[in-house]
N, C-alpha and C positions, 0 to 999 in steps of 0.2 A: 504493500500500500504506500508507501513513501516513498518507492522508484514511482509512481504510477502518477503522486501527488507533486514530488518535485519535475517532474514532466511537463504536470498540466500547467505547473506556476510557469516551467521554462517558454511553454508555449504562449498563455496569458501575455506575457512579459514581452515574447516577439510582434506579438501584435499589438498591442502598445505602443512600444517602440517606431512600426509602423507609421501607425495613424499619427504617431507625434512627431514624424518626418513630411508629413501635409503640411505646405505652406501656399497660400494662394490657389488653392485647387492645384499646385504642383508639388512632385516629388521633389525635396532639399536635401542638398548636401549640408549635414548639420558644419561641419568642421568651418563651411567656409560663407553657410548662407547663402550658396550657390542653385538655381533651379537646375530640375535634371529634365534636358530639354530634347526633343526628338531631334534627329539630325536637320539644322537649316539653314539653306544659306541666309547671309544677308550682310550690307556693311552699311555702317553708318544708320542703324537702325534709330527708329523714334517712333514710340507705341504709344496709344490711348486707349483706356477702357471704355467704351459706348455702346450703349443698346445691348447688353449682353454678353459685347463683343470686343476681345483683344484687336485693334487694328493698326500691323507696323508699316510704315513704310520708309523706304532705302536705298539707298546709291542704287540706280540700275538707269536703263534706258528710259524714258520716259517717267522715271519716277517707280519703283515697285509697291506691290502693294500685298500684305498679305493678312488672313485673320484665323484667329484661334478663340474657340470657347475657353480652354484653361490655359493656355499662355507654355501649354507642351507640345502641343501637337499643331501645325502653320499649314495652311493652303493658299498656293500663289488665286490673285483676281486680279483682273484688268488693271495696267498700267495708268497712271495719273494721265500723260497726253499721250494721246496714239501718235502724235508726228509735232516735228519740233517745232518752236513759233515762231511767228519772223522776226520779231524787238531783239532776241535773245542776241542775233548776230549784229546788231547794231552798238551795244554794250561789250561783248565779245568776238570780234571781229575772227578771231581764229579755232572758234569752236568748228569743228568739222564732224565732232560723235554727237550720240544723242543720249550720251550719257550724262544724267544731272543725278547734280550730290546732295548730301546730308540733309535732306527734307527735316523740318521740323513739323508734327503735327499738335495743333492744341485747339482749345474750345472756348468762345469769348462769345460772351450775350447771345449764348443759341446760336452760334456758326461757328464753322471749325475753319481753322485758318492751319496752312499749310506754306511753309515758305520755306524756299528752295534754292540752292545754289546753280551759278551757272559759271566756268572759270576753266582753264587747262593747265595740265600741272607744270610748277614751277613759272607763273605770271600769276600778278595782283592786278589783273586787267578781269575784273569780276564783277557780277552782280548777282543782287538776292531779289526772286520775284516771291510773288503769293500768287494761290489758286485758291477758292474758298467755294463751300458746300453746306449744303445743311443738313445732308444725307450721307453718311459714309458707304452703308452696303449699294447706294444709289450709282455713287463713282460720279454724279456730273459736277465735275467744277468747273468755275468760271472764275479764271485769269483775270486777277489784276492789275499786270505788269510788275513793272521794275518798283522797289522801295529802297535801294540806296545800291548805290556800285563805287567802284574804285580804278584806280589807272596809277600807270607806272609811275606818276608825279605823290601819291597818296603813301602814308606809310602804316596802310593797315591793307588787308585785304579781305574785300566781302563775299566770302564762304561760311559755313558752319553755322545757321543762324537757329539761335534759340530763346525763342518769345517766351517775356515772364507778363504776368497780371501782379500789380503790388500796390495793394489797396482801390485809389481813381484811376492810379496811374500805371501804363503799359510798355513796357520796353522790349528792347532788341539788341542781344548777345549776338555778338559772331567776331572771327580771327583766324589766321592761319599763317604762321611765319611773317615775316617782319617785324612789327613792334607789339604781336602777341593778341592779345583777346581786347575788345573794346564794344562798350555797351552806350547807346545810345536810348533818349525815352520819344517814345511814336506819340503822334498827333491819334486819339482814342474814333477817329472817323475817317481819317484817310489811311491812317498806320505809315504813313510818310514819318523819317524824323524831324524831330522838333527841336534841336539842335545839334552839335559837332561831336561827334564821338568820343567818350571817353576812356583812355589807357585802362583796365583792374587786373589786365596780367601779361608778363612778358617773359622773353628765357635770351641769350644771344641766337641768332639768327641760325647758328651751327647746331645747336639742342632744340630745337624746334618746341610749338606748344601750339595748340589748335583744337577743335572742335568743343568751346566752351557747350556748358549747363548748369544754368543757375536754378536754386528753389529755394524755398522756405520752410523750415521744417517746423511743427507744431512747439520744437524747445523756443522757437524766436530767431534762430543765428540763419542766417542767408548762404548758402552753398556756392561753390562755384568751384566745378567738377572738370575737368580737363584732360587731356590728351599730350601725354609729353615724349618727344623722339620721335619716329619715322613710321609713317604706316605703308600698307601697300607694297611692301614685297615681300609678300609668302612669308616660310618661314623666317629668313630674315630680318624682319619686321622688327621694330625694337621700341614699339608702341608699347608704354606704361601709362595708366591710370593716376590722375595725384588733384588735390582738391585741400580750397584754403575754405574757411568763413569769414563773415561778418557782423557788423551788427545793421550794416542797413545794406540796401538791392547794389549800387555802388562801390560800395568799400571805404575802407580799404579789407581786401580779403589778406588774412595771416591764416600758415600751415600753424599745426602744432607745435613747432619750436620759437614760432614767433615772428618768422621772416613772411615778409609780404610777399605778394606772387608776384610783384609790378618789379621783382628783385630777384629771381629765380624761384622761391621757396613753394612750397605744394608736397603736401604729408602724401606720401604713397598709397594707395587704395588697391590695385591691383595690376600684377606684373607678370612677366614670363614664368609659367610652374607646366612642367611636364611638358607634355605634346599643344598645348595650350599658351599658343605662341602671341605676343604684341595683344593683348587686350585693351580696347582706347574706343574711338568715334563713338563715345556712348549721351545717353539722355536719360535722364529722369523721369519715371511715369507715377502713375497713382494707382495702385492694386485694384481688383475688385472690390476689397476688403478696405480699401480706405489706404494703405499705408504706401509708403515711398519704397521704388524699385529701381536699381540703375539696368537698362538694356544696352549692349554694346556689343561688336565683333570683336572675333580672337582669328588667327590665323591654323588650321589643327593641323599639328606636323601627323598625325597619323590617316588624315584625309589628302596627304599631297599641298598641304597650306593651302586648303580651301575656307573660304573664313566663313565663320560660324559663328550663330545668336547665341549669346553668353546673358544670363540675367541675375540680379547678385542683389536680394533685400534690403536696404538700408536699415542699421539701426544704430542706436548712440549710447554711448556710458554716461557715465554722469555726469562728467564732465564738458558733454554735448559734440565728442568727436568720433566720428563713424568708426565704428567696430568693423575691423579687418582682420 
């Protein structure tokens, strides 16, 4: 009877265990907080929960698009624009793909706004459009043009754009090599900026830093999440994760040892482990469950450095700095 009983405790005890690796309607890796996610491509991802429904969209041709009920299992749907549009070439003279990057998606007064880079690598001859809807599984947006761009006289470059709400007021993150991450605040009706961009992070031009996201976490302190070193070659790749706070949307953001990011500094979040290569181009979403989630690509040395959705729960000590 006490083999029979310490059994049934062993078993009790495994299912338990289980159920208390459920996080978001996904399988976690407790050790790292990590979702255990079915195999999928995707880079530069940015996810919202709406209508029931996970929906990422990511660097691809026209914009990708994909959705999931639990945020494990992804199915591709229709491309943002089926064929490129003509303004694009006006602002970007030497785009010749129809590859557009790091879409941000979010949701402001019952529409979802969607803005999207348009640039070629290694030129700050860029710009960021929007396309906006009111229907996600619908797919029809309608294009608003251009909301700020840059040129080789400029010492920022406009890629990576990711829209915050903070309080009336609406802004616009985005950066990629040059003098680093700069956040501007939008006019709340045209979403035009409303005045000159402001420096909240930079590295020397040889350590690169790019694809900001900023959020608010319910402690108070304002994030601002980052991409440091080189993405985009396979395994190669030498994309880490690193993220300062503040106390206001602005800054000034300081890592954990106290150094500003406008200085090099950014406390490391996640970096090369195993076959789980350059993790970085990532964004901040909101769970089903209410709670902050970072989604971002890894490069997987055991898929051939095909990059892959990596999604990693945010949470904080007491001291209000993300547990890693």
């Amino acid at each position: 009877m006490k083999t029979k009983c310490f059994s049934l405790t062993l078993f009790i005890f495994a299912l338990l265990t289980f159920f208390s690796c459920q996080s978001s309607g996904n399988s976690q890796n407790q050790e790292t907080g990590l979702w255990t996610i079915s195999p999928t491509f995707t880079h530069d991802p940015s996810i919202i929960h709406a209508d029931g429904m996970y929906h990422m969209f990511f660097t691809a041709n026209g914009i990708g698009h994909m959705i999931s009920a639990d945020g494990v299992y992804w199915r591709n749907t229709n491309a943002v624009f089926p064929f490129p549009l003509k303004w694009w070439k006006e602002y970007v003279p030497s785009k010749t793909d129809f590859n557009i990057w790091a879409p941000n998606i979010s949701e402001y007064k019952g529409t979802y706004l969607l803005f999207y880079s348009v640039s070629t690598f290694g030129s700050n001859t860029s710009c960021i459009g929007l396309a906006t809807t009111k229907n996600l599984m619908e797919g029809k947006w309608e294009d608003k043009g251009l909301i700020i761009n840059s040129t080789g006289s400029n010492f920022y470059n406009c890629i990576d754009p990711c829209f915050i709400e903070d309080g009336e007021k609406i802004y616009l993150s985005f950066g990629s090599f040059w003098n680093g991450i700069f956040i501007t605040e939008l006019d709340t009706e045209t979403f035009l900026p409303k005045d000159s961009p402001q420096n909240i992070a930079r590295r020397p031009v040889e350590t690169a830093i790019e694809g900001p996201s900023i959020f608010k976490a319910d402690n108070g302190w304002y994030y601002l999440i980052c991409a440091y070193d080189f993405c985009c070659r396979g395994t190669q790749s030498t994309y880490n994760t690193r993220y300062g706070r503040a106390e206001t949307i602005t800054g000034p953001y300081l890592d954990e040892n106290g150094v500003p990011l406008t200085k090099s500094g950014g406390t490391r979040l996640l970096s090369t482990k195993g076959s789980r290569i350059g993790p970085g181009g990532g964004e901040v979403f909101i769970t089903k469950e209410g709670k902050p989630a970072l989604a971002l690509h890894y490069y997987d040395a055991a898929m051939n450095g095909t990059a892959q959705l990596l999604i990693k729960d945010l949470e904080f000590n007491q001291e209000g700095w993300i547990i890693h």
